[in-house]
mmCIF file of the N, C-alpha and C atoms, coordinates in Angstrom:
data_MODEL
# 
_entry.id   MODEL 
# 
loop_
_atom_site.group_PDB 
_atom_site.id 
_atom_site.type_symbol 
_atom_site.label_atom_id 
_atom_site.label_alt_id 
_atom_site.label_comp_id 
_atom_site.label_asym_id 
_atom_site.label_entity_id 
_atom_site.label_seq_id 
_atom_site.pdbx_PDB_ins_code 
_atom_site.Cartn_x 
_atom_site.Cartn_y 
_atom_site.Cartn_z 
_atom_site.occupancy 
_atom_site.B_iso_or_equiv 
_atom_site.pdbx_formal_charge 
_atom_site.auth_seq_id 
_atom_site.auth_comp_id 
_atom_site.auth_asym_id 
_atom_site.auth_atom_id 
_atom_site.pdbx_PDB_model_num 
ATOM 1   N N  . UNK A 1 1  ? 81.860 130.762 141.634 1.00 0.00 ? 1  UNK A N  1 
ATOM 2   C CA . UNK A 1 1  ? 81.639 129.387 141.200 1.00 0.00 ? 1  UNK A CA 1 
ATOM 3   C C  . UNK A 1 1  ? 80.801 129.401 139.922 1.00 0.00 ? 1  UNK A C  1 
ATOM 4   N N  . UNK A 1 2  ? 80.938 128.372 138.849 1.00 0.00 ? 2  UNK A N  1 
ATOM 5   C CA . UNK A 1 2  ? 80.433 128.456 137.495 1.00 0.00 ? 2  UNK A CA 1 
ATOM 6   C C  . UNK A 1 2  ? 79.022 127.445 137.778 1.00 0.00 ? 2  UNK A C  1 
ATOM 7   N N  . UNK A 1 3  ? 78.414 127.776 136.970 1.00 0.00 ? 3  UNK A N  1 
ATOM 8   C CA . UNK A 1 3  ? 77.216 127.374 137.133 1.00 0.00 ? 3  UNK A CA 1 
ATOM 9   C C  . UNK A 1 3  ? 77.265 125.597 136.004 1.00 0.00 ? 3  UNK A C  1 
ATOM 10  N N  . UNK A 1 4  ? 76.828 124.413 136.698 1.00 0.00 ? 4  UNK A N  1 
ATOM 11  C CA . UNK A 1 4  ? 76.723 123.234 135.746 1.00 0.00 ? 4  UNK A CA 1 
ATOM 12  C C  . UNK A 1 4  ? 75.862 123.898 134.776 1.00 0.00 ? 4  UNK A C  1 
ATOM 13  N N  . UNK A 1 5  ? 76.839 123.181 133.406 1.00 0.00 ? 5  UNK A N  1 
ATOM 14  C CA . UNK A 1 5  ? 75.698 122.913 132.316 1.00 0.00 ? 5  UNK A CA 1 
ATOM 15  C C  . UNK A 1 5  ? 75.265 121.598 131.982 1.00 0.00 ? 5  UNK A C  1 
ATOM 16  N N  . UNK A 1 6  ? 74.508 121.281 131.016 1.00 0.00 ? 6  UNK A N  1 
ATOM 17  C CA . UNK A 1 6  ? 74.306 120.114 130.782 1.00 0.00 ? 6  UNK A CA 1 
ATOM 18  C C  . UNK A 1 6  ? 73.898 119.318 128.997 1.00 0.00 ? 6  UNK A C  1 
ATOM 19  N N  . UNK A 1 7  ? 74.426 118.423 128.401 1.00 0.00 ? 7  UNK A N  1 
ATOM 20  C CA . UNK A 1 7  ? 75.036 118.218 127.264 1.00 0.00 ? 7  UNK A CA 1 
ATOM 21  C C  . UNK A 1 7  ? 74.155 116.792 126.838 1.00 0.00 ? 7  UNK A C  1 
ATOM 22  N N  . UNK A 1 8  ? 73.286 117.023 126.749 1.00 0.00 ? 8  UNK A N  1 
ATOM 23  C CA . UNK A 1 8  ? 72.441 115.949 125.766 1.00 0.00 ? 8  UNK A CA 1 
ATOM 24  C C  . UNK A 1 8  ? 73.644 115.038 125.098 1.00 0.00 ? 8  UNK A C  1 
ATOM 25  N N  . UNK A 1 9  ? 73.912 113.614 124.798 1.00 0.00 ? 9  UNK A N  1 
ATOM 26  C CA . UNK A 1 9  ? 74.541 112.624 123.441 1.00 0.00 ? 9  UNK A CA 1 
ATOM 27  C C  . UNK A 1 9  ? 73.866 113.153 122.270 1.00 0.00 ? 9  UNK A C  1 
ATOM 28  N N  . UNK A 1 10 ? 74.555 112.835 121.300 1.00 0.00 ? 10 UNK A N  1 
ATOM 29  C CA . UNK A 1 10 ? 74.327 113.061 119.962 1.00 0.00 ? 10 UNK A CA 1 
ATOM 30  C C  . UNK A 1 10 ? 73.157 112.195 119.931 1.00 0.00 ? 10 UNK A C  1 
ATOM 31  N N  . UNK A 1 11 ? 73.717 110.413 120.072 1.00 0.00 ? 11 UNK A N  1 
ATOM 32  C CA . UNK A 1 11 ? 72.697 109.905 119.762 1.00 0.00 ? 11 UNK A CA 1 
ATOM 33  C C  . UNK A 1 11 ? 71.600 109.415 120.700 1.00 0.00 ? 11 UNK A C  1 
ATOM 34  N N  . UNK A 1 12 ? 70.727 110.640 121.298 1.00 0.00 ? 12 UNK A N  1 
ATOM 35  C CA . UNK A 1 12 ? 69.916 110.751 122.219 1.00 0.00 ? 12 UNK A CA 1 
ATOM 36  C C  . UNK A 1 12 ? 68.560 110.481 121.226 1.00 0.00 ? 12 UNK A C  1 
ATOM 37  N N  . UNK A 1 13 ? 67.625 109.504 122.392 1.00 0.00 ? 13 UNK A N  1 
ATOM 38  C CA . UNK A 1 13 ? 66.216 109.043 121.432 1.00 0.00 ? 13 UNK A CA 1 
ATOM 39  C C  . UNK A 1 13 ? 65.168 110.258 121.741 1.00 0.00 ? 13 UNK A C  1 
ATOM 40  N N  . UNK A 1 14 ? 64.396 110.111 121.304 1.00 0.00 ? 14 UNK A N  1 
ATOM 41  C CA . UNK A 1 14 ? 63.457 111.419 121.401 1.00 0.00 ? 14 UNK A CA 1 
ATOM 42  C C  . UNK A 1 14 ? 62.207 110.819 122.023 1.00 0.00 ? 14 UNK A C  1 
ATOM 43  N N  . UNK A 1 15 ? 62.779 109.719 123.011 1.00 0.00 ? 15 UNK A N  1 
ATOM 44  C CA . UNK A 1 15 ? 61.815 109.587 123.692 1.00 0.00 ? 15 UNK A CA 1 
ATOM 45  C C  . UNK A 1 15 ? 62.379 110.053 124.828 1.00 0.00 ? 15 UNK A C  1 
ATOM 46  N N  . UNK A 1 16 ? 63.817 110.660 125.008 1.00 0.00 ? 16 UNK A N  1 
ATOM 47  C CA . UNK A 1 16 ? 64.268 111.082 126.101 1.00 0.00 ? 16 UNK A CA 1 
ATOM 48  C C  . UNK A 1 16 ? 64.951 110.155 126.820 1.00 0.00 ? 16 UNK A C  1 
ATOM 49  N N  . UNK A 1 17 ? 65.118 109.022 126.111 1.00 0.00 ? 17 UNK A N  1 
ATOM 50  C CA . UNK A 1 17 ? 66.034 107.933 127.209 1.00 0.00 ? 17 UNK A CA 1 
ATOM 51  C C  . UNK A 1 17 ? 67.303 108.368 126.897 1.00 0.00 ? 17 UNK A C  1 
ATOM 52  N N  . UNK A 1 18 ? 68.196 109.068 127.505 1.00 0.00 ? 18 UNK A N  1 
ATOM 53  C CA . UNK A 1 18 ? 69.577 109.140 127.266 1.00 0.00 ? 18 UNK A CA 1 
ATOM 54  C C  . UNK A 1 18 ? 70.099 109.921 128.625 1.00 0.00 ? 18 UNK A C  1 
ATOM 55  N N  . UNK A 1 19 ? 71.433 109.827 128.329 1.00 0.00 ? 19 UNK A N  1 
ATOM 56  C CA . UNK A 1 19 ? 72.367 110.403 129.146 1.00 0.00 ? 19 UNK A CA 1 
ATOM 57  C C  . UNK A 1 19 ? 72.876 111.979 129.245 1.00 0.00 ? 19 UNK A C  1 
ATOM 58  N N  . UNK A 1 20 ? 73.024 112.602 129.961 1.00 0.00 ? 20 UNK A N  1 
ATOM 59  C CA . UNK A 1 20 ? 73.580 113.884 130.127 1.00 0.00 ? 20 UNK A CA 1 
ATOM 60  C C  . UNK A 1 20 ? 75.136 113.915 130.444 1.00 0.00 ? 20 UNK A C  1 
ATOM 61  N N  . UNK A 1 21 ? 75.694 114.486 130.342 1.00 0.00 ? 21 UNK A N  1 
ATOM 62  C CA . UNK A 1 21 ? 77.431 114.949 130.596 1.00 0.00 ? 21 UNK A CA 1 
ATOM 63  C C  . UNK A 1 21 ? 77.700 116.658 131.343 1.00 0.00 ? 21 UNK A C  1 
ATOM 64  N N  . UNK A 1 22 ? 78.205 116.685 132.122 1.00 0.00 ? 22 UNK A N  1 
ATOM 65  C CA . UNK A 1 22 ? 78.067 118.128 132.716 1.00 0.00 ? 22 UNK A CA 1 
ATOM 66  C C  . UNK A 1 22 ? 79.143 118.770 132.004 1.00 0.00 ? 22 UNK A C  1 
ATOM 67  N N  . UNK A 1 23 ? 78.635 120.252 132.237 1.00 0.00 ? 23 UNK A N  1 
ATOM 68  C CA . UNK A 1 23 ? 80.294 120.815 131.100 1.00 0.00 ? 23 UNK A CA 1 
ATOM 69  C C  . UNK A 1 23 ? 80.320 122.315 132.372 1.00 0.00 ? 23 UNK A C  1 
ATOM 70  N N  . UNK A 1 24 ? 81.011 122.037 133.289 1.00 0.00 ? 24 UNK A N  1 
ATOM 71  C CA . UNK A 1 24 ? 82.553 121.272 132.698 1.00 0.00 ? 24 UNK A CA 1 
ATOM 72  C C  . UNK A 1 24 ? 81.831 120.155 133.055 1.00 0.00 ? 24 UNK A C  1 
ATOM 73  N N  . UNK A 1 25 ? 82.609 119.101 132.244 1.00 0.00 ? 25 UNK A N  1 
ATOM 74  C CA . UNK A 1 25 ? 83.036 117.589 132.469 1.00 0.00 ? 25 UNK A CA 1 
ATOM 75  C C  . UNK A 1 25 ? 83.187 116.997 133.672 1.00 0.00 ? 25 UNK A C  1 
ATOM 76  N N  . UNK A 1 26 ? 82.465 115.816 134.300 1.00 0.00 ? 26 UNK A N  1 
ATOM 77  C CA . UNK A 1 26 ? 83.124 114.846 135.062 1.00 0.00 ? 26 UNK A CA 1 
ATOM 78  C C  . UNK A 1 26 ? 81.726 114.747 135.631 1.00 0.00 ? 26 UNK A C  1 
ATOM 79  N N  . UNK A 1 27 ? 80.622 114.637 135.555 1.00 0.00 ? 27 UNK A N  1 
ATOM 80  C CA . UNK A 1 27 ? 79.454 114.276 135.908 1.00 0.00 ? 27 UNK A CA 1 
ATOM 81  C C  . UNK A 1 27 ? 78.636 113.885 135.249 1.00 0.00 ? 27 UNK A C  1 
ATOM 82  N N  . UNK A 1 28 ? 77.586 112.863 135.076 1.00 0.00 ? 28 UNK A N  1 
ATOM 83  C CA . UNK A 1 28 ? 76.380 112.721 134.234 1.00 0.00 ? 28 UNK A CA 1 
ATOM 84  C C  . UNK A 1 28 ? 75.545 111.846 135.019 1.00 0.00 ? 28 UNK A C  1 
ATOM 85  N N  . UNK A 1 29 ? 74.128 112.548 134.353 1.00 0.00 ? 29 UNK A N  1 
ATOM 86  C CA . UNK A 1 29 ? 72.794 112.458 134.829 1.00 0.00 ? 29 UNK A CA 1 
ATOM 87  C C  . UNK A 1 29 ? 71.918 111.665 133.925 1.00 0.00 ? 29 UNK A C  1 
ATOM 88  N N  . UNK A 1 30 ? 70.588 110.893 134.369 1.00 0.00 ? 30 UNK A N  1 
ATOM 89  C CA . UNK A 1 30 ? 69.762 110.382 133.320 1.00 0.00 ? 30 UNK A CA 1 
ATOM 90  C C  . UNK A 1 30 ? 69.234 112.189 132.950 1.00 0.00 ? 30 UNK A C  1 
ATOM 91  N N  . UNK A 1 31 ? 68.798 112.229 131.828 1.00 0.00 ? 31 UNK A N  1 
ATOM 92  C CA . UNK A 1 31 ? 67.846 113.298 131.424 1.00 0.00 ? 31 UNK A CA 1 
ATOM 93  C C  . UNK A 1 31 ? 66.355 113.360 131.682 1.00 0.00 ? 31 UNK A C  1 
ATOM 94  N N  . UNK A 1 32 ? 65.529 112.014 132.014 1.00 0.00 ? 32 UNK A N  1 
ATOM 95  C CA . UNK A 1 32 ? 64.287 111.697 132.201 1.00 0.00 ? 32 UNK A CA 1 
ATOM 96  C C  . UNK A 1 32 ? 64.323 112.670 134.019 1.00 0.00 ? 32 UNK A C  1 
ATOM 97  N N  . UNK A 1 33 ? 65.367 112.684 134.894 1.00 0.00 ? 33 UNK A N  1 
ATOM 98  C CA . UNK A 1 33 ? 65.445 113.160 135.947 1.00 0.00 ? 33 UNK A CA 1 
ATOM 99  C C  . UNK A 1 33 ? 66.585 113.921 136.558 1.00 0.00 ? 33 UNK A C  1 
ATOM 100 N N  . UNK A 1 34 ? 66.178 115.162 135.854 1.00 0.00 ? 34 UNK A N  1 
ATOM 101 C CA . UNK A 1 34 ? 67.455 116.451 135.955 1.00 0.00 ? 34 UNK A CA 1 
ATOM 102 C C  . UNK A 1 34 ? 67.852 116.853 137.246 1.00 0.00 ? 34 UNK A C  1 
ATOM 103 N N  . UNK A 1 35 ? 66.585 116.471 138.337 1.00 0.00 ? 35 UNK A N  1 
ATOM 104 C CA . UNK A 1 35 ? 66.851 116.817 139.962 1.00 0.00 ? 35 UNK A CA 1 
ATOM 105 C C  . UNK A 1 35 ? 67.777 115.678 140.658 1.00 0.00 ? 35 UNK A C  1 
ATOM 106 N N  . UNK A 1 36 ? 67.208 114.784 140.132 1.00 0.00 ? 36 UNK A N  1 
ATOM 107 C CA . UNK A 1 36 ? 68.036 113.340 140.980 1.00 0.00 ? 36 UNK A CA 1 
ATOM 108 C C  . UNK A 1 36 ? 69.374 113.202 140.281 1.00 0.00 ? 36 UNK A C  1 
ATOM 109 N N  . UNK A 1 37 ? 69.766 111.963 141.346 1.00 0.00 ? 37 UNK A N  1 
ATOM 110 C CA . UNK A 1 37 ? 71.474 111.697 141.457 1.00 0.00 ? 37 UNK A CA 1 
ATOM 111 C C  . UNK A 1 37 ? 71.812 112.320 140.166 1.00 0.00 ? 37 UNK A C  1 
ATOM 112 N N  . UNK A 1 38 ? 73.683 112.780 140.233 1.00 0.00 ? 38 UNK A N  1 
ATOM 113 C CA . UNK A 1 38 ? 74.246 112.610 139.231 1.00 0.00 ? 38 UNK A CA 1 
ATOM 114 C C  . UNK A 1 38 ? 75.805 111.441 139.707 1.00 0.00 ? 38 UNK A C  1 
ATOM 115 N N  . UNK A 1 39 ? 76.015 111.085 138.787 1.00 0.00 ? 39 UNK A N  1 
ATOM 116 C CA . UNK A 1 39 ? 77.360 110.661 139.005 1.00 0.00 ? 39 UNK A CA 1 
ATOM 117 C C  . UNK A 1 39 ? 78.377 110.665 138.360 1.00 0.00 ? 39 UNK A C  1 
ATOM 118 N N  . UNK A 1 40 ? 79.685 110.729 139.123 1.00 0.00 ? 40 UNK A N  1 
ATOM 119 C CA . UNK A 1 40 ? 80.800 111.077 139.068 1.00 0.00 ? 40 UNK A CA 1 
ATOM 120 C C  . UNK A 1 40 ? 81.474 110.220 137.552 1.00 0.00 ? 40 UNK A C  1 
ATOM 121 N N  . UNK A 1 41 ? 82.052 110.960 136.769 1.00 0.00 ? 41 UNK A N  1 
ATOM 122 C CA . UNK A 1 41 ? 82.607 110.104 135.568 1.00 0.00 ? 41 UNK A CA 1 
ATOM 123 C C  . UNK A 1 41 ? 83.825 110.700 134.909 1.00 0.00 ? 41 UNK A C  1 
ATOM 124 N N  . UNK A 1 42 ? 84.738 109.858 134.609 1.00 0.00 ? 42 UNK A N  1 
ATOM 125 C CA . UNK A 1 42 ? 86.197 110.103 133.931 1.00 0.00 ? 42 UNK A CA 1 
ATOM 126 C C  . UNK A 1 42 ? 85.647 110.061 132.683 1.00 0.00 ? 42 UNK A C  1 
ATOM 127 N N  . UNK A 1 43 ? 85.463 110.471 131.540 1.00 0.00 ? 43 UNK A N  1 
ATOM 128 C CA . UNK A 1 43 ? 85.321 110.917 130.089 1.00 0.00 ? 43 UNK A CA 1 
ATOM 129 C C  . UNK A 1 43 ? 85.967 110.179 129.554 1.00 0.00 ? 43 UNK A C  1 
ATOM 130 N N  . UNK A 1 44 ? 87.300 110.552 129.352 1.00 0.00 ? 44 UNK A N  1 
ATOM 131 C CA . UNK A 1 44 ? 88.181 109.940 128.678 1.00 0.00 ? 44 UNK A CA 1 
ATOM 132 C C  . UNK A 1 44 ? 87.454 107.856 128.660 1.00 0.00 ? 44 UNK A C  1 
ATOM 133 N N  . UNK A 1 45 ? 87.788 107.765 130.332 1.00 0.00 ? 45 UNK A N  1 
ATOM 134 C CA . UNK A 1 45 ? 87.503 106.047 130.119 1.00 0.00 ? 45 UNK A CA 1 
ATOM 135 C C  . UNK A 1 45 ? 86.119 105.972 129.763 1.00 0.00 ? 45 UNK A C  1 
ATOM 136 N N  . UNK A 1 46 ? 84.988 106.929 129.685 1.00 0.00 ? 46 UNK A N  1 
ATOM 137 C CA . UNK A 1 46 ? 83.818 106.387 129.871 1.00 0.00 ? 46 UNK A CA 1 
ATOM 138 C C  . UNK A 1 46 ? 83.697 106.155 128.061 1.00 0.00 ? 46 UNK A C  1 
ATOM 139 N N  . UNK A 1 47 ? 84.377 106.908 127.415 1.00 0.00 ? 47 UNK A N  1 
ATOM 140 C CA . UNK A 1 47 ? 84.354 106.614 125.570 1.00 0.00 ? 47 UNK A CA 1 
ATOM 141 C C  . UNK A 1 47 ? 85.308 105.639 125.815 1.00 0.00 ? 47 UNK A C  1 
ATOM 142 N N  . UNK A 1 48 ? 86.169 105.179 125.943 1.00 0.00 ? 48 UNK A N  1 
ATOM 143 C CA . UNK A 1 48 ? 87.035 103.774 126.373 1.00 0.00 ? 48 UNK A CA 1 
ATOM 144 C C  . UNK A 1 48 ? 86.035 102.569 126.183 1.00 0.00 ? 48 UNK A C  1 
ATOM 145 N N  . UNK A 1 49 ? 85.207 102.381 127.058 1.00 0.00 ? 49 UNK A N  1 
ATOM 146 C CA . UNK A 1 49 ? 84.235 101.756 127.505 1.00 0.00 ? 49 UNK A CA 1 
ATOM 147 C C  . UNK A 1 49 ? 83.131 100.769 126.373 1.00 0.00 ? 49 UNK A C  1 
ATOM 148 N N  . UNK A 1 50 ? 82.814 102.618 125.724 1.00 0.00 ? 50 UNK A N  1 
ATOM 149 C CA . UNK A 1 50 ? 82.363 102.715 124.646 1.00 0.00 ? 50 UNK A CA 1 
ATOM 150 C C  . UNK A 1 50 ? 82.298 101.872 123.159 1.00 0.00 ? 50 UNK A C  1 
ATOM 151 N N  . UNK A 1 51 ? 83.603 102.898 122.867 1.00 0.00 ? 51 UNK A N  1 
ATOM 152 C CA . UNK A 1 51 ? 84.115 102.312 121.556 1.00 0.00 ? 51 UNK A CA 1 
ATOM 153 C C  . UNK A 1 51 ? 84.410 100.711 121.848 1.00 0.00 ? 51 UNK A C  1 
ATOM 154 N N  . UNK A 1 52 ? 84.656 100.457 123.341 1.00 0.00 ? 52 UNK A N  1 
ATOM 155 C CA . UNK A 1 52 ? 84.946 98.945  123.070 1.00 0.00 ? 52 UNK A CA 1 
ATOM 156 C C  . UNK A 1 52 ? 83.644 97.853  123.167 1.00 0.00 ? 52 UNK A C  1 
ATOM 157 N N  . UNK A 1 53 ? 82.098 98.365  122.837 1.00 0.00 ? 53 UNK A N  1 
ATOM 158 C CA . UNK A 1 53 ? 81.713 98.191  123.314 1.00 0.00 ? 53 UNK A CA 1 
ATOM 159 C C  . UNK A 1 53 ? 80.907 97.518  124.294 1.00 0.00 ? 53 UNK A C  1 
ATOM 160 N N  . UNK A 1 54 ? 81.678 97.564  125.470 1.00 0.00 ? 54 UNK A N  1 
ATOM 161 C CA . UNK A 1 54 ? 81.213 97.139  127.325 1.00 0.00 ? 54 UNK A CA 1 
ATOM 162 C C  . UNK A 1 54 ? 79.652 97.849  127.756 1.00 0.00 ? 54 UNK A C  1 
ATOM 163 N N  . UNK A 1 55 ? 78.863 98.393  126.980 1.00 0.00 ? 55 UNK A N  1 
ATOM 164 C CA . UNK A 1 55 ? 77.603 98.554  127.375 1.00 0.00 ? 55 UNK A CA 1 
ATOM 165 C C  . UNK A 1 55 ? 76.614 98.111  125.803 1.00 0.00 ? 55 UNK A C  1 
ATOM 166 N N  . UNK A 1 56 ? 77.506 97.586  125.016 1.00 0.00 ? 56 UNK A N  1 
ATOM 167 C CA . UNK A 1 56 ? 76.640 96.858  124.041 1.00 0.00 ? 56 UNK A CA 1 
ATOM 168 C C  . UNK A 1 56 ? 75.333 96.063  124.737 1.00 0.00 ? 56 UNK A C  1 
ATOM 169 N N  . UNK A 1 57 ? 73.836 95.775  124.265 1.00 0.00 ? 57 UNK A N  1 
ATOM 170 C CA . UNK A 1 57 ? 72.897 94.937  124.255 1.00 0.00 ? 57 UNK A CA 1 
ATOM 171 C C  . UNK A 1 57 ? 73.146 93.913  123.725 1.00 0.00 ? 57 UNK A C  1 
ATOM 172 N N  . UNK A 1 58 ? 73.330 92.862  124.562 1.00 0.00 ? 58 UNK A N  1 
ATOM 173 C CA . UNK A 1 58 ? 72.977 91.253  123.699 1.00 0.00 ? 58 UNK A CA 1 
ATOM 174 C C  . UNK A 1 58 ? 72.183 90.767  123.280 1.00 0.00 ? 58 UNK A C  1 
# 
């Protein structure tokens, strides 16, 4: 069995608020808490999501 890695966003703040992506692919974690939950994620839709963007701040 391969061991998770784990993939910082580009545009991650350096205060550490961001997201992780597992490689292989199909999981992500907050980074503030590398032990706790991860959850399950399709890639493809989660940049879907994205580019359209459905997690924009109002």
């Amino acid at each position: 069995m391969s061991k998770v890695r784990w993939q910082k966003t580009s545009r991650s703040h350096p205060n550490g608020n961001c997201v992780e992506l597992s490689i292989p692919r199909g999981r992500m974690r907050d980074s503030k808490d590398p032990d706790g939950p991860t959850l399950p994620v399709e890639v493809p839709t989660l940049l879907t999501a994205i580019r359209q963007g459905r997690f924009d701040r109002r």
